[in-house]
C-alpha positions as CSV (number, residue, x, y, z in Angstrom):
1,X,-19.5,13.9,27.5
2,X,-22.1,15.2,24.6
3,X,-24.7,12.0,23.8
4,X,-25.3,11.9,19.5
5,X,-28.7,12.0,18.2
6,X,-29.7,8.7,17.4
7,X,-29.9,10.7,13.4
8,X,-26.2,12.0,14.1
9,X,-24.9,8.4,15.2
10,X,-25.8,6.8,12.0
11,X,-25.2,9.9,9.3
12,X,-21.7,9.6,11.1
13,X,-21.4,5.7,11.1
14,X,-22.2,6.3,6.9
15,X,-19.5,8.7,6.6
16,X,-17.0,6.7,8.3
17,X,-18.5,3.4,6.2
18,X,-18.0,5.9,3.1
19,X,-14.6,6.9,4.0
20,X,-13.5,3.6,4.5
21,X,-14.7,1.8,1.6
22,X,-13.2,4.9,-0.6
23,X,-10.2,5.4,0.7
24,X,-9.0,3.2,2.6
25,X,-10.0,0.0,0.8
26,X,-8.2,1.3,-2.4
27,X,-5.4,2.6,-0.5
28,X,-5.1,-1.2,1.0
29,X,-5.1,-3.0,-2.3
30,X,-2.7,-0.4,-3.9
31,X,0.2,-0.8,-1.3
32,X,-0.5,-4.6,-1.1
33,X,-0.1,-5.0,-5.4
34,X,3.2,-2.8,-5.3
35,X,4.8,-4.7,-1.9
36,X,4.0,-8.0,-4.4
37,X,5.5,-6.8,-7.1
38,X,8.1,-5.1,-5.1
39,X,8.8,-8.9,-3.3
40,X,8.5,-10.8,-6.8
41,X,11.7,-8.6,-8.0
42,X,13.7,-9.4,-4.8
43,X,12.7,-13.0,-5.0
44,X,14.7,-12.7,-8.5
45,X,17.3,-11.2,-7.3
46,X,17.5,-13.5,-4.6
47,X,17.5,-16.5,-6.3
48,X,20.1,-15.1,-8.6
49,X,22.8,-14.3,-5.8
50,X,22.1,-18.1,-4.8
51,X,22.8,-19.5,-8.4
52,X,26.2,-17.0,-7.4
53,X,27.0,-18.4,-3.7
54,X,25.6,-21.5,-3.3
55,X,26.4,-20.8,0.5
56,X,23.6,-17.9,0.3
57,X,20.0,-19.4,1.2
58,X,17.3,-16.9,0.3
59,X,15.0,-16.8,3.4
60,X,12.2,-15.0,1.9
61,X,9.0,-16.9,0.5
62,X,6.0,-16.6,-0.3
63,X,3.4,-18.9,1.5
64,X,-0.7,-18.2,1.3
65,X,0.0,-15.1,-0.2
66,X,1.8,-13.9,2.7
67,X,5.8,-13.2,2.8
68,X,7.9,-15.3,5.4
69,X,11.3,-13.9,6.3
70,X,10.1,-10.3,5.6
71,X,9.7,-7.5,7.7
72,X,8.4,-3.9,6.8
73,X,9.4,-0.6,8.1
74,X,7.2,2.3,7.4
75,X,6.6,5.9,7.9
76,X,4.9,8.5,5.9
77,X,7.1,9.0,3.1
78,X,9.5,5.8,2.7
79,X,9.5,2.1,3.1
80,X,12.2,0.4,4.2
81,X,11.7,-4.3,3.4
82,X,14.2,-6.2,6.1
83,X,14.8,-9.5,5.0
84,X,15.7,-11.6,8.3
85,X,19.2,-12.7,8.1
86,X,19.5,-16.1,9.6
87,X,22.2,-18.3,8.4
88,X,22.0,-21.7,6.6
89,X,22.9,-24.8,7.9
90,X,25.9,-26.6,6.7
């Protein structure tokens, strides 16, 4: 195994910092806003279809700025949002 150069350790520790807080950081924050935005329109929709069938119970919420009842599948070109499916109680 090659050992870095104390001088090579931290130029690369800065790149990586740099990378990070350019990239990654805004890429972060971007899918985060749309999957909100994307969860406030279901929520609506949701809460329509329940106004519908009062035997639907929307199990999706929002709760510390996290979504309950929400599951999502990604890979590099689509994302697929799974809402659980668990029935209501009668």
């Amino acid at each position: 195994m090659m050992m870095m150069m104390p001088s090579s350790q931290s130029r690369l520790l800065l790149q990586l910092n740099k990378f990070y807080n350019d990239r990654v950081q805004s890429r972060r924050a971007s899918v985060a806003k749309n999957l909100h935005d994307v969860c406030s329109i279901v929520q609506d929709v949701l809460k329509e279809v329940e106004t519908q069938e009062p035997r639907f119970v929307s199990s999706l919420s929002e709760v510390n700025g996290h979504y309950e009842g929400l599951q999502v599948c990604a890979d590099v070109h689509r994302v697929r949002l799974q809402l659980d499916s668990t029935p209501a109680d009668n």
